[in-house]
Structures are given as structure tokens and as C-alpha cells.
C-alpha positions in Angstrom: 3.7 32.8 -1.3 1.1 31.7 -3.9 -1.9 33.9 -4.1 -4.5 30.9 -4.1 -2.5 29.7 -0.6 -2.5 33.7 0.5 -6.3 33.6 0.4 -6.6 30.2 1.9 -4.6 31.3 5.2 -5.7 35.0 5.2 -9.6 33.7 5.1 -9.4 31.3 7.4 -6.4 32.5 10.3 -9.4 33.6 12.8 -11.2 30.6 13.0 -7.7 28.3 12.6 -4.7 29.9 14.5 -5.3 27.9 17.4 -5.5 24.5 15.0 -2.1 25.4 13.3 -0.4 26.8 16.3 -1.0 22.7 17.6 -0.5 21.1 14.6 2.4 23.3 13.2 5.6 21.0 12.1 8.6 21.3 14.7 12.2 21.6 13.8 12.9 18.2 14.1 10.2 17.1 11.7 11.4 19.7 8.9 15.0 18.0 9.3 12.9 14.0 9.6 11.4 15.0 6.3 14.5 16.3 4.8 16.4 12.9 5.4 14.0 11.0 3.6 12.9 13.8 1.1 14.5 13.0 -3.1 14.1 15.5 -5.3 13.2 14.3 -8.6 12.7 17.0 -10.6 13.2 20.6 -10.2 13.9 22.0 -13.8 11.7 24.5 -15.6 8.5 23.7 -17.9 5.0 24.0 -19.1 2.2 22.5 -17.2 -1.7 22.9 -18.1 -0.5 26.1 -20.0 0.6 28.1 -17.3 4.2 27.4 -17.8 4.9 26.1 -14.3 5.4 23.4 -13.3 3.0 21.3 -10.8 4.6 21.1 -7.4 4.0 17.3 -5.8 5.3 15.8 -2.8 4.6 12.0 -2.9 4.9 9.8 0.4 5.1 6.5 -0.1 6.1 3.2 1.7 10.1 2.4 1.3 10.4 0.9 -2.3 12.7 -2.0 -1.1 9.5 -2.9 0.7 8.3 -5.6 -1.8 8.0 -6.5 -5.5 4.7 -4.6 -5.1 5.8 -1.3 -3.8 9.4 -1.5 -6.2 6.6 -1.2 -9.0 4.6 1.2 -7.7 7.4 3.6 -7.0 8.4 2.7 -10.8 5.4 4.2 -12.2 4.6 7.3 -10.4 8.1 8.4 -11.1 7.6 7.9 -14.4 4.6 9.7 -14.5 5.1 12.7 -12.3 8.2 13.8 -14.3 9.7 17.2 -15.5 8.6 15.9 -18.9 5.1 15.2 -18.4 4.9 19.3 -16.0 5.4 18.1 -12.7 8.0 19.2 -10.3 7.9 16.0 -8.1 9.6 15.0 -4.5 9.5 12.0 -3.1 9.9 10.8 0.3 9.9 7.3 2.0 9.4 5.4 4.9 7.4 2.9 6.8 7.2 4.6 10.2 3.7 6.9 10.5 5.7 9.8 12.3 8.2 10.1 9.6 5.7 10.1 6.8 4.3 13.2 8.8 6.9 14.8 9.2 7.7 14.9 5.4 4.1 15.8 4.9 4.6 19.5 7.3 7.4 19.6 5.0 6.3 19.5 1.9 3.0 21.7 3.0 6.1 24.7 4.3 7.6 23.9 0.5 4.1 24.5 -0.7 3.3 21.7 -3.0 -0.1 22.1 -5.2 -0.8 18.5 -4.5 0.6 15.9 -1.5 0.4 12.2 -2.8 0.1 9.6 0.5 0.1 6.3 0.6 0.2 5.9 4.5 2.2 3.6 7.0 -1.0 3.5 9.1 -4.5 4.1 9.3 -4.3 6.3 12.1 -3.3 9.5 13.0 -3.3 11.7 9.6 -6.1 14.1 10.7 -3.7 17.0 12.0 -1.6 17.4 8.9 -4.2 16.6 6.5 -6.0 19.7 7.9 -3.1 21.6 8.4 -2.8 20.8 4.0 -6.1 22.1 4.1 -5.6 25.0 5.6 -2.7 26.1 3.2 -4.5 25.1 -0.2 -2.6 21.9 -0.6 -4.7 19.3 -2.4 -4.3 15.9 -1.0 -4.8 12.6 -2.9 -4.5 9.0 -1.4 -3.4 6.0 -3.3 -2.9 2.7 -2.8 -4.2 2.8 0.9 -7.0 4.1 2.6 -6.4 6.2 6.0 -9.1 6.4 9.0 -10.0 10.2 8.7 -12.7 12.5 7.5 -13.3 12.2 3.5 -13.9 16.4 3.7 -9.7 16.6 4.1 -8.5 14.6 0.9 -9.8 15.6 -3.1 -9.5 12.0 -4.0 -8.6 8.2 -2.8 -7.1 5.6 -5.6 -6.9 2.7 -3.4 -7.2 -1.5 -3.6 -10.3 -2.7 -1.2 -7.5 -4.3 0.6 -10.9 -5.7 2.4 -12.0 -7.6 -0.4 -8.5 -8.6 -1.5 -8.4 -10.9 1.7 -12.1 -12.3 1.4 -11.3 -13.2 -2.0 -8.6 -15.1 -0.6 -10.1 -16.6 2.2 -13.5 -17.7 -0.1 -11.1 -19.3 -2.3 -9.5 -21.5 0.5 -12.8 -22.2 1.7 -13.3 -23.7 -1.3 -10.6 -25.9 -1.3 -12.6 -28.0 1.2 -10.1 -29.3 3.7 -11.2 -31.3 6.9 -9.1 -28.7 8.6 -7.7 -25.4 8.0 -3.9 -25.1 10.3 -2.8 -22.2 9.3 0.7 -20.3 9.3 -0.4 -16.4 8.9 2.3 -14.3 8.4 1.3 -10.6 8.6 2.5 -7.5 7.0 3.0 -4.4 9.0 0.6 -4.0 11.9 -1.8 -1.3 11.2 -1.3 -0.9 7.7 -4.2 -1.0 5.6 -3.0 -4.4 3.4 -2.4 -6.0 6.5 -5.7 -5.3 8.4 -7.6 -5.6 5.1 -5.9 -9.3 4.1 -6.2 -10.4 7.8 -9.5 -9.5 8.9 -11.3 -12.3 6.9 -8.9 -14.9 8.2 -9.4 -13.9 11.4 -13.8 -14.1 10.8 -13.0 -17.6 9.4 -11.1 -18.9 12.6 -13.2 -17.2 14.9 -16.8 -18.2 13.0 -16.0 -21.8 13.0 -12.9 -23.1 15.8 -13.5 -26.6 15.3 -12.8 -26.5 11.7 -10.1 -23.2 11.6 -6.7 -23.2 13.7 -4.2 -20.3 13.2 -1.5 -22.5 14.4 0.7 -19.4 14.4 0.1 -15.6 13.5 3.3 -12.9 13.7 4.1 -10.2 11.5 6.7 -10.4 9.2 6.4 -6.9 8.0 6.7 -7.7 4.6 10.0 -9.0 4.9 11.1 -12.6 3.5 13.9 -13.9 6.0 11.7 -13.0 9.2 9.2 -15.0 7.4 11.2 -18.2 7.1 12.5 -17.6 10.5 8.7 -17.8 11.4 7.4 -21.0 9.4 11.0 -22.3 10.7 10.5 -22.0 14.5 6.9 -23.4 13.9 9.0 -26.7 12.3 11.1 -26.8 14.6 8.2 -26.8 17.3 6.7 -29.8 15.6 3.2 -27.6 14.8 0.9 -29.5 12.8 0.0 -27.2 9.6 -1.3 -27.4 5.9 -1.7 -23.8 4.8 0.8 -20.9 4.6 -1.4 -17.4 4.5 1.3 -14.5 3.9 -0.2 -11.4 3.3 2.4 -10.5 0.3 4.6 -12.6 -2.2 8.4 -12.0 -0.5 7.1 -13.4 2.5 5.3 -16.7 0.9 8.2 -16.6 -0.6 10.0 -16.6 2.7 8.0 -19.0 3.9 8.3 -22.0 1.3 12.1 -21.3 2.0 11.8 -22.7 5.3 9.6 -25.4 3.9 12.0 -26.6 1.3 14.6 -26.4 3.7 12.7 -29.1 6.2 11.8 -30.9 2.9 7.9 -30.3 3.6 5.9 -30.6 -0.1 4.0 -27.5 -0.9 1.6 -26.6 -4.2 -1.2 -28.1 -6.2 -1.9 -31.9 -4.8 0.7 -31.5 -1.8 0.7 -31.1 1.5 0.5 -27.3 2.1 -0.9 -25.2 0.8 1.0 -21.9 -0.3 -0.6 -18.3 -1.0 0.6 -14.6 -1.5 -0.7 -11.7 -2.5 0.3 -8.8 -5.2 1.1 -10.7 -8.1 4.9 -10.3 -9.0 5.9 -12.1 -12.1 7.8 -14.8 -10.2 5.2 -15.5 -8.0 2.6 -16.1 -10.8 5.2 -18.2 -12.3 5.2 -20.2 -9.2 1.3 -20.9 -9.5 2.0 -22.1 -13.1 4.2 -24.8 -12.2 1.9 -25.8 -9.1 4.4 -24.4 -6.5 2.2 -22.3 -4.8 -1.5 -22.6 -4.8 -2.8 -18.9 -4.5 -2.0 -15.3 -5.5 -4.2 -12.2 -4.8 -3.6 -9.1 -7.0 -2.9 -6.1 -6.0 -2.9 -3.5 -8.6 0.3 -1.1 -8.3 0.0 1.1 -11.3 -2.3 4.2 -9.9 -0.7 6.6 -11.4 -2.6 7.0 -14.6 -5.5 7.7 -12.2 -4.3 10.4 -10.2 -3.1 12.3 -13.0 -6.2 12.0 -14.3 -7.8 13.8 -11.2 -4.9 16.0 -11.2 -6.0 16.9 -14.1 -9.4 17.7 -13.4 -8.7 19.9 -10.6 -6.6 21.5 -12.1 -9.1 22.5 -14.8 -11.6 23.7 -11.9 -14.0 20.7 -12.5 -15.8 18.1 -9.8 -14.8 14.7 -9.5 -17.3 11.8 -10.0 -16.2 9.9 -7.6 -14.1 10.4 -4.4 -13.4 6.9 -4.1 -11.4 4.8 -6.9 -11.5 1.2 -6.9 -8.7 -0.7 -8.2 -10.2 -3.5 -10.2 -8.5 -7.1 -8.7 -8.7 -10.9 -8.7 -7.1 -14.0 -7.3 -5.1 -16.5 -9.5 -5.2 -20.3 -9.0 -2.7 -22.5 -9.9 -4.9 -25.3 -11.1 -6.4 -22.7 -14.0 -3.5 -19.8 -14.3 -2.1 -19.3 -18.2 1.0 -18.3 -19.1 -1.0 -15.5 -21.4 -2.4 -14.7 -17.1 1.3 -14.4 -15.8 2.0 -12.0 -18.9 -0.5 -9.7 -18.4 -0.6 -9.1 -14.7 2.8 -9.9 -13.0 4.1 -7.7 -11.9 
């Protein structure tokens, strides 16, 4: 065992061996982890001048997820690479319990730093102290988790918060007599889709005469059961103008279903269409007035992290705990080409 993680368990078993004898990973969750667990790269080189490489064990959302997330996997691959001194694992899923699980498992491989980018909010505080305990440095990215800032070095995260009242102000401004909308959720719980929905749901609920949410279901990112949602809401003969889906493969989903009942959508029709996260093809969309709204969603973190990586590793304080990606929303009546060039995705 490392010496720095020696230290870390030998000072602190009295006060902790009843913490890590409940929060200790089970069988099962070594063999979870294992299943989703890809080793990336595992062959010998320098790092910070010590010669050794920097053991990671990223978590992440599945990669197939969206546009979004296939980007995001993109460039922390890249970055954490045998080439640049890391010795990098990745594991993936969207289920809380299984991210967990990898995490106990990539605390026993004893990892210098766990990268998370959670399923859900909730539940993280056991394992992250368990990392604690063992000298593993954690980092969030991408989302933020509901648990005590003292167990993570460092969170490189979207205000997922903002992203949606961005949003929402926008369609506010778009001055409707009504708002009927179709909101089509991401996964329940996650920190994109509590961040993107809450406004919505403020907006409805601070004026009902004005605000419908003609229907609200999650999609979980997913395109088809997003069109199979706008569909039955056709087929139900639901009055709506505006199509809120809370990332691009589901608007995208969702003007399927429209085109399909040959309902007009875009600038100067009769719904209104908006996404979030800013793939290429959606913002392409917006420039020929297909679609009316796109919020960004920034997926390339990894220059960050390295950057407190880094740091760390060099003994020094951090700044800041907190990152902020920088983000805006696109409209279709004022997007450029030179706008869909710089930040799709």
C-alpha cells in the first residue's frame, strides 16, 4: 500500500473502524464495478517527475447517453491518457448504486484521484468518506451531488440551475397569450434534470392562468420515448405550442412525432421547439428556424480538472472549490453560422 494512504488509515482507524466497517464495499459491488470498469491505460510513464503514473478512476454517465455526454467522454479520454501520466479507468452507468459500487472499487484499486459525475444527487456521502478515509482525492464534474463540500478537493460543474432559468426567461420573452407546454424530462434526480426543470415548474406554479404543462414525463434522455411522449399527447388531441426537452436527442425526439402528425414547429410557427447542450446538429436546426431554443451545456471539463490535479499534486490550495462552466442560450432568430462553429458540439 502507498505510504500517504498507510498514514491516512493508520491515523484515523480509531475514530473510523466503525464508519468503514458500514460503509465497506461487498462482494457484489467489487464484481458491479468490474462489469462496468474499462481500463484505459495501464503502461508505464513519468508523471509530475516522479515517474509514475497518476492512478484515476473516472465515473461517468453511459456515453451513448446523448450528443452531450458522447463528447464529454471524448475529452477526458483524451486527456487522462498514458501520454499525458495518467493511468486512467473508466466506468459507466446511469444507475446511482452501480456508480457506487465502481467507486469502493476503484478506492480497494487505490486510485490518487476518483472523477464523478453522478446519476443522482443523493446518496454519495458513504463512499465519498470512505475515499476520504483512504487518501483518495475526489473531484466532481459536470454535476453537482447533495453532500458535504469537506469530502470532495474540487467541483467542475454547469449551474444546471441557471441553465433552465436562462431558458425559461427566454420563453418568457417570447410573450405568448399562453404557455402549453410538452416537458419532457431527463433522468429523475439527476442534477440536469432538477436544475432544467425547476424553473418551469416556478413558472407554471407562479402564474396557472397563463402556464399549462399540458404534459410532463421523463424521457431519460432518450429520443424514441420522447416521440412516443409528444405522440400519445397527439393522439389525445392536447392543445400545445411549446416543446421543453431538457436535452437535444429528446427535442429531437420530439419534433419526430411532430413532423410525423404534420404539426409546424420553429421561428414564426406554431410550436415552439427547445433543447439543451448544444450539439452541432441541433444548432444547425436553430439556424434554419427549425427549432427555436438551445441551452449550452459546456462538455469539455477536462482542461479544468487537470489543472487542479495539477495543483494538488504540487501541494498547493485551490482558489476556488467551486468551478463554473461559463454558458448561454442560442436563439434561432439571431444564431450565426460563425455561433454553430464555435460551440456545437
Amino acid at each position: 500500500m502507498k505510504a500517504k494512504k498507510f498514514l491516512a488509515i493508520f491515523t484515523s482507524t480509531a475514530l473510523c473502524a466503525a464508519m468503514l466497517a458500514a460503509c465497506g464495499s461487498s462482494d457484489s459491488s467489487s464484481k458491479a464495478a468490474d462489469s462496468t470498469a474499462e481500463n484505459v491505460s495501464t503502461a508505464e510513464g513519468g508523471a509530475g517527475g516522479s515517474g509514475e503514473l497518476i492512478k484515476v478512476g473516472i465515473i461517468n454517465n453511459d456515453p451513448n447517453e446523448s450528443g452531450y455526454r458522447t463528447a464529454n467522454d471524448k475529452d477526458l479520454k483524451a486527456a487522462f491518457s498514458k501520454e499525458n501520466g495518467f493511468d486512467a479507468q473508466f466506468s459507466y452507468s446511469l444507475k446511482n448504486d452501480e456508480q457506487i459500487a465502481a467507486a469502493q472499487k476503484y478506492i480497494q484499486d487505490e486510485v490518487d484521484y476518483l472523477l464523478l459525475s453522478a446519476a443522482d444527487t443523493a446518496g454519495w456521502d458513504g463512499v465519498l468518506k470512505e475515499a476520504q478515509t483512504a487518501g483518495v482525492k475526489v473531484i466532481l464534474f459536470d454535476r453537482t451531488i447533495d453532500a458535504d463540500e469537506s469530502l470532495y478537493e474540487a467541483s467542475i460543474v454547469s449551474d444546471m440551475a441557471k441553465e433552465g432559468q436562462t431558458a425559461v426567461d427566454w420563453l418568457k420573452g417570447q410573450g405568448l397569450d399562453s404557455y402549453k407546454v410538452i416537458h419532457i424530462q431527463g433522468v429523475m434526480g439527476s442534477a440536469a434534470q432538477k436544475g432544467r426543470s425547476g424553473a418551469l415548474t416556478d413558472a407554471a406554479a407562479a402564474d396557472s392562468s397563463k402556464w399549462e404543462i399540458v404534459a410532463e414525463q421523463t424521457a431519460e434522455w432518450n429520443a424514441e420515448k420522447a416521440q412516443q411522449i409528444v405522440q400519445s399527447v397527439i393522439d389525445q388531441g392536447k392543445d400545445f405550442n411549446v416543446i421543453y426537452a431538457e436535452n437535444d436527442d429528446m427535442a429531437k425526439g420530439a419534433v419526430a412525432a411532430l413532423d410525423k402528425a404534420n404539426i409546424e414547429h420553429g421561428v414564426g410557427k406554431k410550436v415552439i421547439v427547445m433543447g439543451f447542450d448544444c450539439n452541432k446538429w441541433a444548432l444547425e436546426e436553430l439556424l434554419n428556424k427549425n427549432w427555436n431554443y438551445d441551452g449550452q451545456c459546456n462538455p469539455f471539463q477536462s482542461q479544468y480538472i487537470k489543472e487542479v490535479i495539477d495543483k494538488l499534486q504540487k501541494g498547493e490550495k485551490l482558489e476556488k472549490k467551486t468551478i463554473i462552466m461559463d454558458e448561454k442560450g442560442f436563439d434561432a432568430s439571431t444564431i450565426t453560422q460563425e455561433d454553430v462553429d464555435k460551440y456545437g458540439i
